[in-house]
C-alpha positions as CSV (number, residue, x, y, z in Angstrom):
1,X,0.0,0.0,0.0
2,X,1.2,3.3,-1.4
3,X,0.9,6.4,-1.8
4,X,2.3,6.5,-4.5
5,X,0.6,6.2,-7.4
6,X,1.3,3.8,-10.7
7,X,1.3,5.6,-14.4
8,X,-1.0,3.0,-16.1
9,X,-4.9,4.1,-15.9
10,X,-7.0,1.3,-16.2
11,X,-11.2,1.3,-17.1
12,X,-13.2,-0.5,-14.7
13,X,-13.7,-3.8,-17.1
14,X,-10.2,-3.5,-17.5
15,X,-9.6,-3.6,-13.9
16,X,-11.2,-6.8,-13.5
17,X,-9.7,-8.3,-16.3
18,X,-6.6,-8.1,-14.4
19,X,-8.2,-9.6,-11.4
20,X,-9.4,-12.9,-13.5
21,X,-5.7,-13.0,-14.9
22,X,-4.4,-12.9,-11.3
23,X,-6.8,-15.9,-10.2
24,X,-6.2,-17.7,-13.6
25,X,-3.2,-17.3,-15.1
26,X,-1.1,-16.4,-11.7
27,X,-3.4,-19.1,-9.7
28,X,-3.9,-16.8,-6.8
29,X,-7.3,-17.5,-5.1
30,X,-9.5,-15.2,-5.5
31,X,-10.3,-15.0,-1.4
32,X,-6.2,-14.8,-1.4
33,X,-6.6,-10.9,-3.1
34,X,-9.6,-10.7,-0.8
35,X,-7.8,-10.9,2.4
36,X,-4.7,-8.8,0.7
37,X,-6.5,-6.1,0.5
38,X,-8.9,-6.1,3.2
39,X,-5.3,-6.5,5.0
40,X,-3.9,-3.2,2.9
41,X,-7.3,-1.2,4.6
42,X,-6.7,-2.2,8.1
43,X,-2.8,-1.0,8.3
44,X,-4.2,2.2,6.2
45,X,-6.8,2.8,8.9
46,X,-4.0,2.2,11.8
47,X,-1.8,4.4,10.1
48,X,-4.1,7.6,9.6
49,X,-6.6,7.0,12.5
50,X,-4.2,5.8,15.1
51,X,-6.1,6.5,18.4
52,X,-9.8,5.6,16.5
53,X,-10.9,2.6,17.6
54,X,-14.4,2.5,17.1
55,X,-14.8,1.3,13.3
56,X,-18.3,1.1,11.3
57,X,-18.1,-0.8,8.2
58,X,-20.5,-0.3,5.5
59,X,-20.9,-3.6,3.2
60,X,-22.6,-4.6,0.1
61,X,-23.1,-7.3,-1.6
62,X,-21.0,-8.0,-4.0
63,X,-16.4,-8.8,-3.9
64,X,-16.1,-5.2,-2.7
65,X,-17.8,-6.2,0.9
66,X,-15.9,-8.9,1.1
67,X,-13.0,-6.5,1.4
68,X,-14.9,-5.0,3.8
69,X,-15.5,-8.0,6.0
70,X,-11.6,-8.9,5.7
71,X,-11.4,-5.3,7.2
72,X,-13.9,-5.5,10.2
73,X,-12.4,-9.5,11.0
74,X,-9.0,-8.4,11.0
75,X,-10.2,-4.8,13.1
76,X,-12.2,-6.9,15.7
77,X,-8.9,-9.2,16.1
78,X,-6.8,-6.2,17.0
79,X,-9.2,-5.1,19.9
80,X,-10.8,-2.8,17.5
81,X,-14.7,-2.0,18.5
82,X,-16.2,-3.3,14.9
83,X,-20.0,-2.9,13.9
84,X,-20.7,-3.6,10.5
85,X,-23.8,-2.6,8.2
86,X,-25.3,-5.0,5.7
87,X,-26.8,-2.8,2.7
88,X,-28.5,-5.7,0.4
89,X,-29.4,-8.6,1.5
90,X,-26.6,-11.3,2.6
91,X,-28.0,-14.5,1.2
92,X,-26.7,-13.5,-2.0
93,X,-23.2,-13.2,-1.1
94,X,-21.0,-16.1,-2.9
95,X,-17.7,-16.9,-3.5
96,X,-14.8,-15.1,-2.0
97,X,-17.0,-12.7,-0.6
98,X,-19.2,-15.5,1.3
99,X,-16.5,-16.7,2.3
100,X,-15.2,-13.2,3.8
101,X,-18.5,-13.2,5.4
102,X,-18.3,-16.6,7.2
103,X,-14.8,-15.9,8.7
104,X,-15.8,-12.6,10.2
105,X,-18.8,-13.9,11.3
106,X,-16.5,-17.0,13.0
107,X,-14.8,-14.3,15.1
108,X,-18.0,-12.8,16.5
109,X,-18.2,-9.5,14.8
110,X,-21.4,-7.5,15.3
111,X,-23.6,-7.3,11.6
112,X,-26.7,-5.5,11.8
113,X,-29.0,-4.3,8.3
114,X,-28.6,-1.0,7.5
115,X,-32.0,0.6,8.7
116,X,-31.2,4.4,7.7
117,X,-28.8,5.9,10.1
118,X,-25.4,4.5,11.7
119,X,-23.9,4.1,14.5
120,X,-23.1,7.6,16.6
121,X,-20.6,6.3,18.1
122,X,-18.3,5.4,15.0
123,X,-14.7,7.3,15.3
124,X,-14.3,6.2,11.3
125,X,-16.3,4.9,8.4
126,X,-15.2,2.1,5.7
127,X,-17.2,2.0,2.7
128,X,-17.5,-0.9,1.1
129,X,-20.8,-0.7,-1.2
130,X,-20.2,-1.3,-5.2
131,X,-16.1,-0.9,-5.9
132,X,-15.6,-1.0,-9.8
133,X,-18.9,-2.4,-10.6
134,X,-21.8,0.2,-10.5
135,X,-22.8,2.2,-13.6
136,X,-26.1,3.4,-12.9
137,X,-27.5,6.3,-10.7
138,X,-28.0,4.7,-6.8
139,X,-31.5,4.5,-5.8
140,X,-33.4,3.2,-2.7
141,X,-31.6,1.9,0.1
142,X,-28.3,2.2,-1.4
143,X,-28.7,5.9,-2.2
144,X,-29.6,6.5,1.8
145,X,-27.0,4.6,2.6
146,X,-24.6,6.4,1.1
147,X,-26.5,9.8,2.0
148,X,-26.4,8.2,5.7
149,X,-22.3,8.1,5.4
150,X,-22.1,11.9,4.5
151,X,-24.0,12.7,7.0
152,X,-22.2,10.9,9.7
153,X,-19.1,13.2,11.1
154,X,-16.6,10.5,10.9
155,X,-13.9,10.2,8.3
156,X,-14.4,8.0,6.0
157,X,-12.1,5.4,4.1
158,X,-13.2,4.1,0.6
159,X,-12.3,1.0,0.1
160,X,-11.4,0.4,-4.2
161,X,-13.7,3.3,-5.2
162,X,-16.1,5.8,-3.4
163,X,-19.9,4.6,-3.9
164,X,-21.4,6.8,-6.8
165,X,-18.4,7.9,-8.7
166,X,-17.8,6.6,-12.0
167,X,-14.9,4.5,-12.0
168,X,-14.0,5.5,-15.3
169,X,-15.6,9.1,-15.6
170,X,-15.2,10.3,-12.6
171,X,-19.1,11.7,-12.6
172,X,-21.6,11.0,-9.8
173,X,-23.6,8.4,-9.9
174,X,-26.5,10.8,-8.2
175,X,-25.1,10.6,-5.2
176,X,-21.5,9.5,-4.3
177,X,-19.3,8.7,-0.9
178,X,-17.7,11.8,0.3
179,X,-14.2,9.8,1.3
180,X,-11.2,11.6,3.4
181,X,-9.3,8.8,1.9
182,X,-9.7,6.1,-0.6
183,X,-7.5,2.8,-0.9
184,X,-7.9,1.4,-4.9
185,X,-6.9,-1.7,-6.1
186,X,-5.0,-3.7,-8.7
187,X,-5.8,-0.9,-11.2
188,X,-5.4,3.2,-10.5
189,X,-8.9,4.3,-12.1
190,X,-8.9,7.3,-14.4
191,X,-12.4,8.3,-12.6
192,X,-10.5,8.9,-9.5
193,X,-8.6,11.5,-10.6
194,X,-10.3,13.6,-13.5
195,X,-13.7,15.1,-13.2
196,X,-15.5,15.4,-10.0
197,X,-13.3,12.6,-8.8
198,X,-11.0,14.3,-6.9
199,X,-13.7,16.0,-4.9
200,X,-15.2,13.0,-3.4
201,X,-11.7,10.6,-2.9
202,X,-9.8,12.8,-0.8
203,X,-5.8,11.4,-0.5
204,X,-5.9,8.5,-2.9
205,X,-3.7,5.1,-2.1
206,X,-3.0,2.4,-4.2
207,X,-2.0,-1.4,-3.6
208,X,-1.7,-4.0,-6.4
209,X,-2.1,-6.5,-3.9
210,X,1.1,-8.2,-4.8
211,X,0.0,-9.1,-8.6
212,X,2.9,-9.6,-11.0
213,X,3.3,-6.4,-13.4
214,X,1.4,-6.9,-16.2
215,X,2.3,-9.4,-19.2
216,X,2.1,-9.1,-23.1
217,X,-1.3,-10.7,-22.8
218,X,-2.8,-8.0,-20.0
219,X,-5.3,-5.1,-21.3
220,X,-3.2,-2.1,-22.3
221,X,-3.6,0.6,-20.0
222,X,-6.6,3.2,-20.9
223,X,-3.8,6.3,-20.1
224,X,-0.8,7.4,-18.7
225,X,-1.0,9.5,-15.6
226,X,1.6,12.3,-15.7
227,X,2.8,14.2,-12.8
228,X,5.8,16.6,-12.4
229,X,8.3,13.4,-11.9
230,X,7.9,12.8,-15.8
231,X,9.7,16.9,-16.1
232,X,13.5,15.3,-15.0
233,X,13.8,12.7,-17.8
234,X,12.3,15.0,-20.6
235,X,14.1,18.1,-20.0
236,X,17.6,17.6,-20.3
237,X,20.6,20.2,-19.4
238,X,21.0,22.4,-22.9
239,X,24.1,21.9,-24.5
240,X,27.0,24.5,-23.4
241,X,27.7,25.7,-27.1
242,X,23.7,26.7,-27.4
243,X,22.5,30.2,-28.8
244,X,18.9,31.9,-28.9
245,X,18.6,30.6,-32.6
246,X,18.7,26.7,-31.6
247,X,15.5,27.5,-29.2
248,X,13.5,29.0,-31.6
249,X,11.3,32.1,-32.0
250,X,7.5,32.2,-30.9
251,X,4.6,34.7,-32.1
252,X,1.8,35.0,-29.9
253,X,-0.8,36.7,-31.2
254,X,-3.9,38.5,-29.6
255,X,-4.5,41.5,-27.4
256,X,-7.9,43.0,-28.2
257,X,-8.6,46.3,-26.5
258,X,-9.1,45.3,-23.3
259,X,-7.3,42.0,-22.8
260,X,-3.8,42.9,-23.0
261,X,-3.1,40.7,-20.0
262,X,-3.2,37.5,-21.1
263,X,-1.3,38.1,-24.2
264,X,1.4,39.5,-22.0
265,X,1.4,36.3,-19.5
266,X,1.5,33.8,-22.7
267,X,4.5,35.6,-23.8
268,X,6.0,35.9,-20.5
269,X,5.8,32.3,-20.0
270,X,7.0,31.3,-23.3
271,X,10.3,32.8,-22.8
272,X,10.5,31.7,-19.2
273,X,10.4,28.0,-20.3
274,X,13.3,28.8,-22.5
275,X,12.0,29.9,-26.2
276,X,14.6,31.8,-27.8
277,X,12.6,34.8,-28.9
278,X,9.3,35.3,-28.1
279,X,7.3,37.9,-30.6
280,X,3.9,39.4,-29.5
281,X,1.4,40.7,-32.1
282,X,-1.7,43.0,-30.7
283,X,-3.2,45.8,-31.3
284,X,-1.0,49.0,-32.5
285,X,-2.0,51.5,-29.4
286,X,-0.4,48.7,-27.1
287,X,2.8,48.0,-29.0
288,X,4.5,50.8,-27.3
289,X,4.2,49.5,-23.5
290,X,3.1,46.1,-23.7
291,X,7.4,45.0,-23.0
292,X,7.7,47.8,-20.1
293,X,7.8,45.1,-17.5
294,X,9.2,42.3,-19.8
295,X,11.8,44.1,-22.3
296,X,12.9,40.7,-23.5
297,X,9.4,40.6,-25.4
298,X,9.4,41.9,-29.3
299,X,5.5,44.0,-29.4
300,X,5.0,44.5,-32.9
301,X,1.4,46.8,-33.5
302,X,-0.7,45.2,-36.2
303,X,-3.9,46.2,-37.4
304,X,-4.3,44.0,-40.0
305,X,-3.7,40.7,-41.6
306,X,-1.4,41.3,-44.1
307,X,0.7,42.9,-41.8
308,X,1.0,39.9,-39.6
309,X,2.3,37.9,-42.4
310,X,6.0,38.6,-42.1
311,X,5.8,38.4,-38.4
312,X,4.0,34.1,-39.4
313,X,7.1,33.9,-41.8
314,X,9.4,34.6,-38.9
315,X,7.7,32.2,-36.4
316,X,8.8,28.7,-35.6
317,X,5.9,28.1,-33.6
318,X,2.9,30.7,-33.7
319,X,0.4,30.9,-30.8
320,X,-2.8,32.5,-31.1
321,X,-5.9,33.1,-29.0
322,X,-4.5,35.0,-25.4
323,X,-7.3,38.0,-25.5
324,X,-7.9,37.9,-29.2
325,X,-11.6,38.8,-28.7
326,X,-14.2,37.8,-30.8
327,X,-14.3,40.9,-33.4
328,X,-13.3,41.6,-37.2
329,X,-9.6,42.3,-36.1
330,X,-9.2,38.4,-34.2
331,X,-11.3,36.9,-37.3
332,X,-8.9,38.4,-39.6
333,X,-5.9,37.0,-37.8
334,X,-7.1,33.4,-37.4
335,X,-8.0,33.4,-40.6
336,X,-4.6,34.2,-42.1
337,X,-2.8,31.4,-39.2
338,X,-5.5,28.8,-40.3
339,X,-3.3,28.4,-43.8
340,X,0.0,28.2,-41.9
341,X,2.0,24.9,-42.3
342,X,3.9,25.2,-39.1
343,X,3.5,24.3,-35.3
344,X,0.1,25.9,-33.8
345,X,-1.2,26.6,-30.1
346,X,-4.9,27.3,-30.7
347,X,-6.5,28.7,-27.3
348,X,-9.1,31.1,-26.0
349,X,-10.9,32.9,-28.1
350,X,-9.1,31.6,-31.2
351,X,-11.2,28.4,-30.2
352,X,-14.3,30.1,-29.7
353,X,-13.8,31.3,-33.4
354,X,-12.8,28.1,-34.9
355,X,-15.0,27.5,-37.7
356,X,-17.7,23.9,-37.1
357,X,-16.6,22.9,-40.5
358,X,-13.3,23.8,-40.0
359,X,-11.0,20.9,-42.1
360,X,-9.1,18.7,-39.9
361,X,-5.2,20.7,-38.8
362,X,-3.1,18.0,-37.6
363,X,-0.3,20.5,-37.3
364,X,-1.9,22.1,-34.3
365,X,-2.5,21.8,-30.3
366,X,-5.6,22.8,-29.0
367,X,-5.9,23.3,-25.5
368,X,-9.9,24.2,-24.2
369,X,-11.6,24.5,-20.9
370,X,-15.5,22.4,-21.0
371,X,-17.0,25.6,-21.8
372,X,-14.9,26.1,-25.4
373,X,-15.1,22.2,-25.9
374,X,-18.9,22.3,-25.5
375,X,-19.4,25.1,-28.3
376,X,-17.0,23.1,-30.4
377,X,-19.1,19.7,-30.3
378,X,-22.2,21.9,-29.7
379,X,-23.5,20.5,-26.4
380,X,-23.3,21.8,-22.9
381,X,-20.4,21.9,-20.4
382,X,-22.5,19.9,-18.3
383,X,-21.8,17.1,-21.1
384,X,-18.6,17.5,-21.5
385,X,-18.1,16.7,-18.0
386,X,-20.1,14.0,-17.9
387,X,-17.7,12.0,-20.1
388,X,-14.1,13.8,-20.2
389,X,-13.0,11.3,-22.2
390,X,-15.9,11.1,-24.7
391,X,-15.5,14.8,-25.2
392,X,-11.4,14.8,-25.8
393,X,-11.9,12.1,-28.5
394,X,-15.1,13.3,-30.4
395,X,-12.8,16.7,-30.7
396,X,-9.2,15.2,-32.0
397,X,-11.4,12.8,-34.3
398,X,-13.5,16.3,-35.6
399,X,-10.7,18.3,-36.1
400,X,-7.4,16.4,-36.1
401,X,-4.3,17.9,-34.0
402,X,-3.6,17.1,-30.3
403,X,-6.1,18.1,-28.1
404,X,-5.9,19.1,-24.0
405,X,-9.3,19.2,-22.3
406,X,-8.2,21.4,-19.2
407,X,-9.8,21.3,-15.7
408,X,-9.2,19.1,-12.5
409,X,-7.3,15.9,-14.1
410,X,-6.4,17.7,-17.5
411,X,-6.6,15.3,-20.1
412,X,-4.3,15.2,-23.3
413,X,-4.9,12.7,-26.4
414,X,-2.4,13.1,-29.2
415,X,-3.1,12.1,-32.6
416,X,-1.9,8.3,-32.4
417,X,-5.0,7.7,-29.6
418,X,-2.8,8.0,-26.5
419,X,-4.6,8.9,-23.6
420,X,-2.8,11.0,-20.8
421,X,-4.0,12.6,-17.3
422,X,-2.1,14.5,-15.7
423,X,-2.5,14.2,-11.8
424,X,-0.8,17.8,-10.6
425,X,-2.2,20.9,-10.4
426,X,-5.0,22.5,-7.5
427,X,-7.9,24.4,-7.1
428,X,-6.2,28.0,-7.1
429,X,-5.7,27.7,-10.7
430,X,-9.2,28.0,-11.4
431,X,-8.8,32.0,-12.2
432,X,-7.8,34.6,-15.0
433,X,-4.9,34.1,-17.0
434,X,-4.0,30.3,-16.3
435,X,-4.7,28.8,-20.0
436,X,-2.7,31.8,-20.6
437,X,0.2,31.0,-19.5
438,X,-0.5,27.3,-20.7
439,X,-0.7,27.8,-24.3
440,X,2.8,30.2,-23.9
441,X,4.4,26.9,-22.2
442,X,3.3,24.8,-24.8
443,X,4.2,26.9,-27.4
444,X,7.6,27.6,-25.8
445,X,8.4,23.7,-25.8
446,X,7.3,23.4,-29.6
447,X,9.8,25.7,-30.3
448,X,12.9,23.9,-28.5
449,X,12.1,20.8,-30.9
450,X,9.8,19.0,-28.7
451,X,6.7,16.9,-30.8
452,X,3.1,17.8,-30.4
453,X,2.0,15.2,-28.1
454,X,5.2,15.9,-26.0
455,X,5.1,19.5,-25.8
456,X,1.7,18.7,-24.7
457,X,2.2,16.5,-22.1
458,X,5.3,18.2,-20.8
459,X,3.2,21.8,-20.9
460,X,0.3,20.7,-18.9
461,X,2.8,19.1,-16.1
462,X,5.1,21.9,-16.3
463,X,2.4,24.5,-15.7
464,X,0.4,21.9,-12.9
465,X,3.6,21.3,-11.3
466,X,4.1,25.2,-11.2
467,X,1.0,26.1,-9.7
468,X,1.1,23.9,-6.8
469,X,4.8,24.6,-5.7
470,X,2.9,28.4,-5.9
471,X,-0.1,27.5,-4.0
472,X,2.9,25.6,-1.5
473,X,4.0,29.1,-0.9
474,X,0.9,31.0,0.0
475,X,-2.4,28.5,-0.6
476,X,-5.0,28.2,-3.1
477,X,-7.1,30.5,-2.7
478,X,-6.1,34.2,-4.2
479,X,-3.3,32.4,-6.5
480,X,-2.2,34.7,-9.3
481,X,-1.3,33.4,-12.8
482,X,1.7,35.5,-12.4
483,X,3.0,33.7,-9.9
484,X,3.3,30.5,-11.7
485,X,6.0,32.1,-13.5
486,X,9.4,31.6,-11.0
487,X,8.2,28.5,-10.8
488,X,8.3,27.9,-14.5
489,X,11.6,28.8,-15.1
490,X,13.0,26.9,-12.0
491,X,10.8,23.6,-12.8
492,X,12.2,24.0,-16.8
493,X,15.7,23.4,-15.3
494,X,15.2,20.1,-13.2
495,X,18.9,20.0,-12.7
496,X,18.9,22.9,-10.3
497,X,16.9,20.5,-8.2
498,X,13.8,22.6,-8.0
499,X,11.9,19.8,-10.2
């Protein structure tokens, strides 16, 4: 058991895929895994609640209680005052789980049927209703069971997956287990850690209950999870004899009367990850002072689009969308970048203008929040939500490209139908200027000669990884786009040791 976590993401069929392979190709019992992780929740419990002794567990009916009754058997053995609630009904427990059952009821542990409210007296709560297996909204006495667990003031340890969530979507169910912590198995499941997920697992554990890594003839992982670890392998020391020429130039284009912030903090973040020259096209009033505060910037006025065009022929990478608005002068510009033939970051209101029957640009990185993806498949955000992963392919498939579906477990799928998640990042980077400073990363990479996909992939962990060694500093709440940026240049350079 560990907190930390594996890179392979695994769907919920897949999950159990690997648990038949462990009982049938490894010949490990099924009840074997049973008591390994039922064992895996008890030293959890003991390690995070060590003076708790009063422990409610709340069973179904299915494997998952039968981790649960490992739990309470093992519990009761160590002195532990142990009540357990049966939701469902117990004659149709079998297998492993029935088996569970009978040992803990061997030991004497108390079982009562869940009536609508639990014990008072419980210092902490296990959950152990559905696991993997539910895919439908909770009704009846499994929806107030799980209402009766959110209502009780004792923390609360999931055991595989919080009741309610989606193990694959990470969308409730109707109504889901608020956990402080949840213990998953076998598989790290993408649900727990993208959409609503992360609201409802609190600290996330994992323990592959001693199954051999996976072979040749084991499901391929749904994703890869990414975190800031994968930043010390990818960005390696620049050679000594290097010059602002080998790190190429970037044009970020955008600026509307009115937005000349985020265009500032796009280009500011571009050159802190390392581009060699970073160019900024806006509006001809705010040429003259958009540098003041970053000299290093190029601010070229341009009112039009043929006069961007020598600033495109210039570009190794051209970014566009940072407080472009949504008028004649941003039309014009994307219009004249949509016929480029060179790296593209396509963000903001460049997405909002993207045209529905736009042709396919496989050259390009697009990098929405659920609000631009919905007006790009023409749903609701509420949709996109609903299925992060629906949304992030119906979008590369419609319009080709790499595509980065921001929010709490940013998803990235590249153009070969690789899934990624990445796992860093916090609630205090829910404010202005973020994406800004994200599409300037990613176009900052592209120019240093990194792919697509992994300018991609590095960009969204370099900026997540950033924001929470800023929120580290001074919390969430209040955190400042602008502050992300020490943090980008120190995190670009894992070799100081800052990564």
């Amino acid at each position: 058991m560990t907190r930390s976590l594996p890179t392979a993401l695994y769907r919920a069929a897949q999950v159990r895929a690997l648990d038949r392979e462990a009982i049938e190709t490894h010949g490990i019992p099924g009840f074997a895994l049973m008591e390994r992780a039922g064992l895996a929740a008890f030293e959890l419990l003991r390690q995070q609640w060590p003076t708790r002794q009063r422990l409610c567990v709340v069973c179904g009916i299915g494997n998952n209680a039968g981790d649960g009754y490992v739990l309470a058997r093992l519990a009761h053995l160590a002195g532990y005052a142990v009540k357990v609630q049966q939701v469902g009904d117990s004659q149709r427990l079998q297998g492993s789980a029935l088996q569970a059952w009978q040992a803990m009821q061997a030991v004497g542990v108390t079982v009562q049927p869940f009536q609508g409210d639990l014990p008072d007296d419980a210092e902490v709560l296990a959950e152990a209703l559905f696991g993997t297996g539910l895919d439908r909204p909770l009704t009846d006495h499994w929806a107030a069971a799980v209402t009766a667990i959110n209502c009780h003031p004792a923390p609360v340890l999931a055991l595989d997956l919080p009741a309610g969530l989606h193990a694959d979507t990470g969308t409730v169910l109707g109504v889901a287990v608020q956990a402080a912590l949840t213990l998953t198995f076998i598989g790290l499941k993408p649900g727990l850690l993208t959409g609503v997920g992360p609201d409802y697992c609190g600290t996330v554990y994992f323990d592959d209950l001693q199954i051999p890594a996976a072979s040749d003839t084991s499901p391929t992982p749904a994703a890869t999870r990414w975190d800031a670890q994968c930043l010390t392998a990818a960005l390696p020391p620049r050679p000594r004899c290097g010059h602002k020429g080998d790190f190429g130039q970037v044009l970020v284009i955008g600026g509307e009367q009115g937005y000349t912030g985020a265009l500032r903090l796009a280009g500011a973040a571009a050159a802190r990850v390392g581009a060699g020259k970073v160019s900024l096209a806006t509006r001809a009033a705010h040429a003259p002072w958009l540098s003041l505060d970053h000299p290093e910037l190029m601010c070229h006025g341009v009112e039009s689009a043929a006069a961007l065009l020598p600033l495109l022929a210039q570009a190794d990478v051209v970014a566009i969308g940072p407080g472009l608005g949504q008028l004649a002068w941003g039309r014009s510009l994307l219009a004249a970048v949509m016929g480029l033939h060179k790296p593209l970051v396509i963000d903001a209101d460049a997405l909002n203008l993207w045209p529905a029957q736009a042709p396919r640009l496989e050259h390009a990185v697009f990098t929405p929040h659920p609000g631009e993806a919905a007006r790009l498949l023409q749903t609701t955000t509420a949709a996109i939500q609903a299925d992060r992963f629906a949304a992030i392919t119906a979008l590369q498939q419609r319009y080709g490209g790499v595509w980065i579906l921001k929010g709490a477990g940013t998803l990235i799928l590249d153009q070969h139908a690789h899934y990624g998640l990445c796992s860093a990042g916090n609630p205090g980077m829910g404010s202005g200027g973020m994406g800004d400073l994200l599409t300037g990363v990613i176009a900052s990479l592209l120019a240093q000669g990194f792919s697509l996909a992994d300018a991609a992939r590095l960009g969204v962990c370099l900026h997540a990884a950033a924001g929470d060694r800023a929120a580290a500093e001074g919390g969430e709440r209040g955190l400042l786009a602008s502050d992300l940026l020490p943090w980008l240049r120190r995190l670009a350079n894992p070799g100081t040791g800052e990564a």
